[in-house]
N, C-alpha and C positions, 0 to 999 in steps of 0.2 A: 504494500500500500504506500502511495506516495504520505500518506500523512506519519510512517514510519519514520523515514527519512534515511538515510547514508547510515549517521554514526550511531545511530539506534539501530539500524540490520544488523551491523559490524559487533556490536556487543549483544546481539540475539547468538550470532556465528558464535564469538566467544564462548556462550554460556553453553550453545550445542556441544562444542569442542571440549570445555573442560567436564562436563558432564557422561559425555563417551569415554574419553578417556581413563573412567575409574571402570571401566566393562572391557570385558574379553569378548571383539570385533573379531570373531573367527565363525563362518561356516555353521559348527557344531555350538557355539553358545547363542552370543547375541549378535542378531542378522539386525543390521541399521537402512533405513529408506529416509530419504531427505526430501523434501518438496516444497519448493516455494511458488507463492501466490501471489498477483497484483489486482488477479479479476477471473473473474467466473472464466475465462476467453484464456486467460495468461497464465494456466497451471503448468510448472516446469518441471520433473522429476530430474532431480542435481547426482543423489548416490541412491542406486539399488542392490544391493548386499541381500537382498531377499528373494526376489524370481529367478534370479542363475545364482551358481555358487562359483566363483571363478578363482582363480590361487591369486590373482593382484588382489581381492578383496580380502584385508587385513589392517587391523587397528592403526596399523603404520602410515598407510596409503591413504588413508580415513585423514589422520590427522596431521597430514603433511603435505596430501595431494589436493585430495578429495575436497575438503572443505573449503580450504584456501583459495580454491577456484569459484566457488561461486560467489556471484556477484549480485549488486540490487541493482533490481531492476523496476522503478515508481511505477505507480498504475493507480487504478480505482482502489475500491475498498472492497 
């Protein structure tokens, strides 16, 4: 949502990241999905760790690839 704004998504990201981080991001424990929103039209799936199991997807990849790549992007509510 554009009434989010930049440095409020950026410390949502933060909170997602240190929050995963206390979980084991493998396969066999916790599968993680990421999705962000700006409008009904603008739904973006960022990380899917849940409908394939693939060997890049790992706590590491998560919190050093994975998250740091996505980006805001303003819209509706």
């Amino acid at each position: 949502s554009s009434s989010v704004g930049q440095a409020n998504f950026l410390s949502e990201l933060k909170f997602v990241r240190k929050l995963l981080s206390d979980f084991p991001v493998v396969s066999t424990a916790t599968r993680v999905a990421i999705v962000t929103f700006s409008s009904k039209s603008n739904v973006v799936p960022r990380v899917d760790y849940i409908s394939h199991s693939r060997a890049h997807q790992h706590k590491c990849a998560l919190l050093s690839r994975e998250i740091p790549a996505i980006t805001y992007r303003g819209g509706g509510t």
